[in-house]
C-alpha positions as a printed Julia matrix, in Angstrom:
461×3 Matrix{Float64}:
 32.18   35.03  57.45
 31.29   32.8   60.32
 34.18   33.74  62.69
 37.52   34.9   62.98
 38.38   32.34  66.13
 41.93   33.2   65.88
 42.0    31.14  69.23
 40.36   28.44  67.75
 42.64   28.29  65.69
 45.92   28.14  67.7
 44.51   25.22  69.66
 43.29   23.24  66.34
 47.13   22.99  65.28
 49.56   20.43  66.01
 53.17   20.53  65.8
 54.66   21.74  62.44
 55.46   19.17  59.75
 59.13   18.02  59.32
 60.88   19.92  56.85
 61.5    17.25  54.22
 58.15   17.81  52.84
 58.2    20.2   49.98
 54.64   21.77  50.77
 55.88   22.64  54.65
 57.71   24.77  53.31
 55.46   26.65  51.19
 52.01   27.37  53.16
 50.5    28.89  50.37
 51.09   25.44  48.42
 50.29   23.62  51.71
 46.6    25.22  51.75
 46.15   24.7   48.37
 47.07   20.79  48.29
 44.87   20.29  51.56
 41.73   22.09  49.79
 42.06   19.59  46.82
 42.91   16.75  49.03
 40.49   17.42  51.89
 38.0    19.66  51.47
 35.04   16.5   51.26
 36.5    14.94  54.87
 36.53   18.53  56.66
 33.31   19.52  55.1
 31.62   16.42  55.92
 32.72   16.25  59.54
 32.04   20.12  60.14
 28.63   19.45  58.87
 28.11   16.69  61.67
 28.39   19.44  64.17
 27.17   22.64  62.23
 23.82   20.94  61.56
 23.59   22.97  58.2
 25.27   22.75  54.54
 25.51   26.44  54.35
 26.67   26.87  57.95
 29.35   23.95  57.55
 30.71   25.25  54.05
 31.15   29.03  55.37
 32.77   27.43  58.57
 35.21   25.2   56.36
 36.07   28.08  54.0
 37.06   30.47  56.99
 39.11   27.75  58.17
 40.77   27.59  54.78
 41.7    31.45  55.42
 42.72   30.93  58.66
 45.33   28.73  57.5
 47.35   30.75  55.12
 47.69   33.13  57.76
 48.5    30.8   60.94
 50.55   28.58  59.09
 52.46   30.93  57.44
 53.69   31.88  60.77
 53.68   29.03  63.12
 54.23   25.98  59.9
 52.16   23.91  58.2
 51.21   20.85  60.82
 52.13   17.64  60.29
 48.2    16.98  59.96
 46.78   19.35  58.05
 43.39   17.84  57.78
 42.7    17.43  61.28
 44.17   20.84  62.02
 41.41   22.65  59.22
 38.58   20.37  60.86
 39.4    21.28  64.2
 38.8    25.58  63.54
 36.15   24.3   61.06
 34.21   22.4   63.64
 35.02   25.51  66.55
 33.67   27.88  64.13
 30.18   26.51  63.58
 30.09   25.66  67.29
 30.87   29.53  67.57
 28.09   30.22  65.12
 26.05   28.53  67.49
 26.91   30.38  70.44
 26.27   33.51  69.05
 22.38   32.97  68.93
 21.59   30.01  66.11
 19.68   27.13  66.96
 19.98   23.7   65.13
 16.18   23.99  64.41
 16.85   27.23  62.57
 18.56   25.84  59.88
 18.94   21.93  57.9
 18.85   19.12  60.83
 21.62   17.69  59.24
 22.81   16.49  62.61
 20.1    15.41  64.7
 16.0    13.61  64.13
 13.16   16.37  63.82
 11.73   15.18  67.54
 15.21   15.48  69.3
 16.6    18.22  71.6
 19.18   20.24  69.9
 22.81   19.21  70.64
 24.63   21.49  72.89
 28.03   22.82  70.97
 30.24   20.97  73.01
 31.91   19.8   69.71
 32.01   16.36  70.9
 30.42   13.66  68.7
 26.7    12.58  68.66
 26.8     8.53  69.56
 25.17    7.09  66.88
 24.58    3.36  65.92
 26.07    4.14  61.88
 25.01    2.01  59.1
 27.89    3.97  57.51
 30.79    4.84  59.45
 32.13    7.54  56.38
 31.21   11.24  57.15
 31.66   11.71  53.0
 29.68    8.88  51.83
 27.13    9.89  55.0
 26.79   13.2   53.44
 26.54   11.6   49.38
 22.95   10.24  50.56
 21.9    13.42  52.2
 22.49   15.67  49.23
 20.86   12.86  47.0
 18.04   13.3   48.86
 14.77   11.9   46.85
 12.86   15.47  47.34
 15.27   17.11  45.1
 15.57   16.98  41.45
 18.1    14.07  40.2
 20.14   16.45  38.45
 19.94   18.97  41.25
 20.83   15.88  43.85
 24.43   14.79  41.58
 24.71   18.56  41.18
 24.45   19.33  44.56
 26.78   16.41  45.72
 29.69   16.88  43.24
 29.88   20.56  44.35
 30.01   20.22  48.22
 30.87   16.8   48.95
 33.54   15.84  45.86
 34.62   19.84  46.19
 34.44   20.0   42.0
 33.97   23.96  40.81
 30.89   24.88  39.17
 32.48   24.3   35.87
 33.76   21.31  35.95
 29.99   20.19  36.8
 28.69   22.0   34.21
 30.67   20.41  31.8
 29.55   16.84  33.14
 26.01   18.01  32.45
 26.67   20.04  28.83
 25.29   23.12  30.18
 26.39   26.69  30.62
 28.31   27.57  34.23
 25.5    30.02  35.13
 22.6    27.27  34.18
 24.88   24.56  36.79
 25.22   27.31  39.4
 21.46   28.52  39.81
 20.7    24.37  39.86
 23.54   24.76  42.74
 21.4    27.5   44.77
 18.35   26.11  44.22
 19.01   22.26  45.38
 20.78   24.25  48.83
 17.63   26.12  49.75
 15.41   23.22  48.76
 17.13   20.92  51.18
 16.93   23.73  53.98
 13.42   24.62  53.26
 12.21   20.89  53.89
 14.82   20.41  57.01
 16.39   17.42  55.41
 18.07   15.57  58.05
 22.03   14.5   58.48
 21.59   10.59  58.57
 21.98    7.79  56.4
 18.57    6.65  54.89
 16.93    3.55  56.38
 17.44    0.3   54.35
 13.94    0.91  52.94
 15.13    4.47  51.46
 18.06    3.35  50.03
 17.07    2.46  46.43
 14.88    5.51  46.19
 18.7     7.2   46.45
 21.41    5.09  45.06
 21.08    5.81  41.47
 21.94    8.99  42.35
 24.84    8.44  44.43
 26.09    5.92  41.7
 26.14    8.98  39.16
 27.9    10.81  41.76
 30.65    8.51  42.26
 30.88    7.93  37.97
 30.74   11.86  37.75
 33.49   12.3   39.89
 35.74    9.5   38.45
 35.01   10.54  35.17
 36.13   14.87  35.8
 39.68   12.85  37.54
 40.44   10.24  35.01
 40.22   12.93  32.59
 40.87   16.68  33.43
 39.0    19.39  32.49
 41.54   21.01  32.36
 45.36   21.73  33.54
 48.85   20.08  32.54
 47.85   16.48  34.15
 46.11   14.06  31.89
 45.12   12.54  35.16
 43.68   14.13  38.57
 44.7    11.19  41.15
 42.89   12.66  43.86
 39.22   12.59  42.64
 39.93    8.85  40.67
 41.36    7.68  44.2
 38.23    9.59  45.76
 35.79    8.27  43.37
 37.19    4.12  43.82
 37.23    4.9   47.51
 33.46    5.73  47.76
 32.45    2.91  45.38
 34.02    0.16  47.35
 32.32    1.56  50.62
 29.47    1.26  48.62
 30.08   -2.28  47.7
 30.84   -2.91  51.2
 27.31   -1.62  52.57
 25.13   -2.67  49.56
 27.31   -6.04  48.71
 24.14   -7.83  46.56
 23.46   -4.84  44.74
 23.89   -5.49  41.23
 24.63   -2.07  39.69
 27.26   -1.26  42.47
 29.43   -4.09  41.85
 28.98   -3.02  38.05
 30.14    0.61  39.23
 33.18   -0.57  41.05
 34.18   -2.99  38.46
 33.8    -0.27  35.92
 36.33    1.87  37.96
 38.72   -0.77  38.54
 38.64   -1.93  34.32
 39.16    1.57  33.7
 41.63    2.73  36.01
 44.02   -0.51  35.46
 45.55    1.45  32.34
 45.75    4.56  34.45
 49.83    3.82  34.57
 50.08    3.44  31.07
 48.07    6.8   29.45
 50.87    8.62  29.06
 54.87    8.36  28.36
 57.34    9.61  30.64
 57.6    12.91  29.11
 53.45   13.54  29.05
 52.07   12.65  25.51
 49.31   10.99  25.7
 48.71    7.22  24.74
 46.38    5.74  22.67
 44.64    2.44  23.6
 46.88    0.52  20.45
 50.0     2.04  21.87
 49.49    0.93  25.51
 52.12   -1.67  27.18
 49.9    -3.85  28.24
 52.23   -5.79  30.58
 51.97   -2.71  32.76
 48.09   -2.84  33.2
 47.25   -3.51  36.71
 46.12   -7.15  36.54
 44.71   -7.43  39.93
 42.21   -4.66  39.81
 41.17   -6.11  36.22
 40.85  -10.08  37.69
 38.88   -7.64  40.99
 36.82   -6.04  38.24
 36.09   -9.16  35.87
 35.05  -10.98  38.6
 32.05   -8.02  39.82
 31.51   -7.99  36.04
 30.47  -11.34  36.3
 28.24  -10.6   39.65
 26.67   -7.9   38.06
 25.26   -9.58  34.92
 23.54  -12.43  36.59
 19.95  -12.37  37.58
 18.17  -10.47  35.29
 18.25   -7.37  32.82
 21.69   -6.0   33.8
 21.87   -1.5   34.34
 23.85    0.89  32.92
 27.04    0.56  35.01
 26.92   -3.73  34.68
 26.93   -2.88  30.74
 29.64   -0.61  30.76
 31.65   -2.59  33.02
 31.59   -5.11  30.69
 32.64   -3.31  28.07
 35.57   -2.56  30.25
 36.64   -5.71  30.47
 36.4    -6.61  26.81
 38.98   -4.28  26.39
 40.76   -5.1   29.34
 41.23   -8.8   28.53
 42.05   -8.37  25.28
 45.53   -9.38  24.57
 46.01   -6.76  21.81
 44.37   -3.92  20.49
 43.92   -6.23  17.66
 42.53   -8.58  19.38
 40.01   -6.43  20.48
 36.09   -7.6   20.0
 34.75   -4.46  18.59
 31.43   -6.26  17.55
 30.53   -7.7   20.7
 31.81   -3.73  22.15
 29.12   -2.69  19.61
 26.15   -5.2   20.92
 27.31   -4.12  24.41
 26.22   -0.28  23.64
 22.82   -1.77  21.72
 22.0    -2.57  25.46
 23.46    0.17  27.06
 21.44    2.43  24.3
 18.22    0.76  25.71
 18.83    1.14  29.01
 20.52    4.92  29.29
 19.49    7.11  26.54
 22.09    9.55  26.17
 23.59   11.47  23.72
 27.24   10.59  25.19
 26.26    6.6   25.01
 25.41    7.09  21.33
 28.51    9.28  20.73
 30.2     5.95  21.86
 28.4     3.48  19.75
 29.01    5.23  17.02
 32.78    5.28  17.17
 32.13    1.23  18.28
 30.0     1.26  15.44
 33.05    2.69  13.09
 35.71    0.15  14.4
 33.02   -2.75  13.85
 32.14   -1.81  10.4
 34.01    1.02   9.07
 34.41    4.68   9.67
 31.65    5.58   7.01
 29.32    3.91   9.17
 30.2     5.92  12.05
 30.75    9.16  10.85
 26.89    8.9    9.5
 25.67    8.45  12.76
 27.99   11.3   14.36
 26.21   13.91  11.44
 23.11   12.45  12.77
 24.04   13.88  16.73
 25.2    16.69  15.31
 22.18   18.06  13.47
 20.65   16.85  17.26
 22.22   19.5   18.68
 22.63   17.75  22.1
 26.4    17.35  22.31
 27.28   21.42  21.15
 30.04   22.46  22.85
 31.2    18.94  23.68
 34.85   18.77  22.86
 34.59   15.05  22.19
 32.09   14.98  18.83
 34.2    17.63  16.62
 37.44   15.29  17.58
 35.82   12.25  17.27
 34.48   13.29  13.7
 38.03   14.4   13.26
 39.55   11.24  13.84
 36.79    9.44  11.51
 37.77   11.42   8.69
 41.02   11.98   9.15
 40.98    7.81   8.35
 38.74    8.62   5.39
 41.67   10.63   3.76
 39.07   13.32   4.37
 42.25   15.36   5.23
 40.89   19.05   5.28
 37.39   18.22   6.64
 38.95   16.58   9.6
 41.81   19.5    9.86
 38.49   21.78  10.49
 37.37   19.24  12.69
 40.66   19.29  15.16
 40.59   22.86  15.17
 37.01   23.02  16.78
 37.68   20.13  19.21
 40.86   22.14  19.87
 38.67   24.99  21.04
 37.11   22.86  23.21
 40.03   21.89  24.85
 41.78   22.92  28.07
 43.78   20.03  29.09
 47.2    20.44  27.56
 48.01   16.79  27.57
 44.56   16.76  25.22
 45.59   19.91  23.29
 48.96   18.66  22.46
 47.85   15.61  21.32
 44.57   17.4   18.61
 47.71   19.99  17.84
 49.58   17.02  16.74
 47.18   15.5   14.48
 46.01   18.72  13.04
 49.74   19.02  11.71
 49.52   15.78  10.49
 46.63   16.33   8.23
 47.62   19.91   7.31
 50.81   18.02   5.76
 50.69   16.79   1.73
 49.03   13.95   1.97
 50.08   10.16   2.88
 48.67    7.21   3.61
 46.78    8.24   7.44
 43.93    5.5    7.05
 45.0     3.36   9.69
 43.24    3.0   13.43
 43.48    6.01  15.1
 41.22    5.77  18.09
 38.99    4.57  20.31
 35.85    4.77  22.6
 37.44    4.98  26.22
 35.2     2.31  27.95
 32.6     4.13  29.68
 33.86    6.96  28.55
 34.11    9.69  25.74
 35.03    7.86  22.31
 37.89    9.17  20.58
 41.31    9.63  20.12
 41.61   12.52  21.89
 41.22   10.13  24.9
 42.76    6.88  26.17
């Protein structure tokens, strides 16, 4: 542990929250909400003063302790985040106290050729190209010197706070495999003294692919959970939009944010409508559409446009637009499937991946038939790339469950189901394996499709 800094800790709090809120009155519940809510603000700031990833992330989880213990007896405060960055920030400065030198460890703080900062705690005056601690630290950790897996790896886990798992399931590798990348990227960046700053404008591009994935990574684990009873994980979509329009704010003629942030906003307009009132999940057909979010899909048609002029448009342009084919479509049947389907010919060219092809070929089986897709599905599957991916056994399932293929796609659903931690998910593959594993009727009709930009089937919406 850092520090216990029990004093520290007394002085970080403010006055305890009213008692209308029902997490004041639970400080186990309290911790546990401002972990999920704030961990990437108190991390970031903590690191502005610890001057080390390691050294801020010990400091921030011993502040995490402290809480449980000081707020079960003196109340949860009425700002909880400013109360854990407070005995983060002490703690490191305590760290520092006790012997450690800024130059010891990853300058995340200060310039190679400057004097180390004494631990008053204040702030360093700097002249910010970015004024966000969070989207400060994104560029650090997607630092060019690193692997690009280990830099979105790196990022997702300290910055966005998303367990080990979670990013391993992003990648479609093994929790061990995602961890030792994990460990690796952290001593790399402390071996080569990385330093705390935002890149100059001419180091930008070398890093914002990266940060781009970062930001799609962590909408992507929110708009879908890995996991849990919530279909949706508000905090990390709200997180993820948050970032991107900073982004679009600092980097405004940048083609393939815009495309990123219109991508979000496409998306995220039918994030009201993905399930009913009592949890089951939606299907694109069965959405109300009058309850999509029609400013954030004008907001997102518009970038759209932006980011498909002037030149070969990127991977997040591409899939943007295929967001807003669906989006502006005034019915599912109105939906332009083969225009979706020419849309991931591009995005096949530009971003080969195994997860863009799972796509096309569901496009491909809306366009021209499920045969067509379900050939190209047995052709990823003898790949071998997308094993363990919960979304090609229920895609496959959904394929043939519209070919009459009723006990193929039964075996189908019960391997996607395997797959499968979210309940709102699970419920909704246990309720089509019942349907198939009844005698038989007509079941031939549309059952799903691609999520734009996103896993294609319907076992998502």
């Amino acid at each position: 542990m850092a520090g216990t800094g029990t004093a520290a800790d007394a002085a970080a709090g403010d006055d305890p929250a009213a008692g209308d809120d029902p997490a004041a009155a639970d400080p186990a519940a309290a911790v546990a909400d401002a972990h999920r809510r704030e961990w990437a603000f108190v991390l970031a700031a903590t690191a502005r003063v610890a001057g080390d990833i390691d050294l801020a992330e010990e400091c921030v989880q011993d502040a995490y302790v402290a809480a449980l213990d000081a707020w079960s007896r003196q109340g949860v405060p009425r700002n909880p985040a400013a109360w854990l960055t407070t005995a983060a920030r002490r703690r490191a400065i305590d760290a520092h106290r006790r012997g450690r030198t800024l130059r010891s460890k990853l300058p995340l703080l200060i310039e190679p050729d400057s004097q180390p900062e004494p631990p008053t705690g204040e702030e360093p005056q700097e002249d910010d190209v970015i004024p966000d601690d969070r989207l400060r630290l994104v560029f650090t950790c997607c630092h060019p010197a690193l692997a690009r897996e280990a830099q979105v790896a790196l990022t997702l886990r300290l910055v966005c706070g998303l367990t080990t798992g979670e990013i391993a399931q992003a990648f479609l590798v093994s929790e061990p495999t995602m961890a030792a990348r994990v460990t690796r990227a952290k001593k790399k960046i402390s071996a080569a003294r990385i330093a705390y700053r935002v890149p100059e404008a001419a180091e930008l591009p070398d890093r914002l692919d990266a940060v781009l994935t970062v930001v799609h990574l962590l909408y992507t684990t929110g708009h879908t959970a890995s996991a849990g009873n919530n279909l949706v994980r508000d905090d990390l979509v709200e997180r993820a939009i948050g970032l991107a329009r900073m982004l679009q704010t600092l980097m405004p003629d940048e083609r393939e944010v815009r495309g990123l942030l219109a991508l979000l906003l496409l998306t995220d307009a039918r994030r009201a409508t993905r399930a009913d009132a009592g949890g089951r999940l939606l299907l694109l057909e069965e959405q109300d559409r009058s309850r999509w979010d029609r400013r954030a899909i004008d907001e997102g048609t518009a970038l759209v446009t932006g980011a498909l002029r002037g030149g070969r448009p990127g991977r997040f342009a591409l899939q943007a637009a295929i967001a807003a084919l669906h989006a502006e479509a005034p019915s599912y049947g109105d939906t332009d499937w083969p225009q979706i389907l020419r849309l991931y010919d591009g995005l096949s060219q530009v971003w080969i991946s195994p997860v863009v092809a799972l796509n096309r070929a569901v496009a491909l089986a809306m366009a021209e038939g499920p045969e067509a897709g379900l050939a190209e599905i047995g052709n990823l599957e003898r790949e071998g790339h997308l094993a363990g991916y919960r979304y090609l056994p229920s895609a496959k399932a959904d394929l043939l469950r519209r070919l009459g293929r009723r006990a193929e796609a039964a075996q189908a659903y019960r391997e996607a189901l395997e797959l499968t931690s979210n309940e709102t998910e699970r419920n909704f593959l246990a309720g089509r394996l019942a349907e198939v594993s009844r005698p038989a009727r007509d079941s031939s009709g549309p059952g799903g499709t691609p999520s734009p930009g996103g896993p294609p089937t319907d076992s998502v919406n």
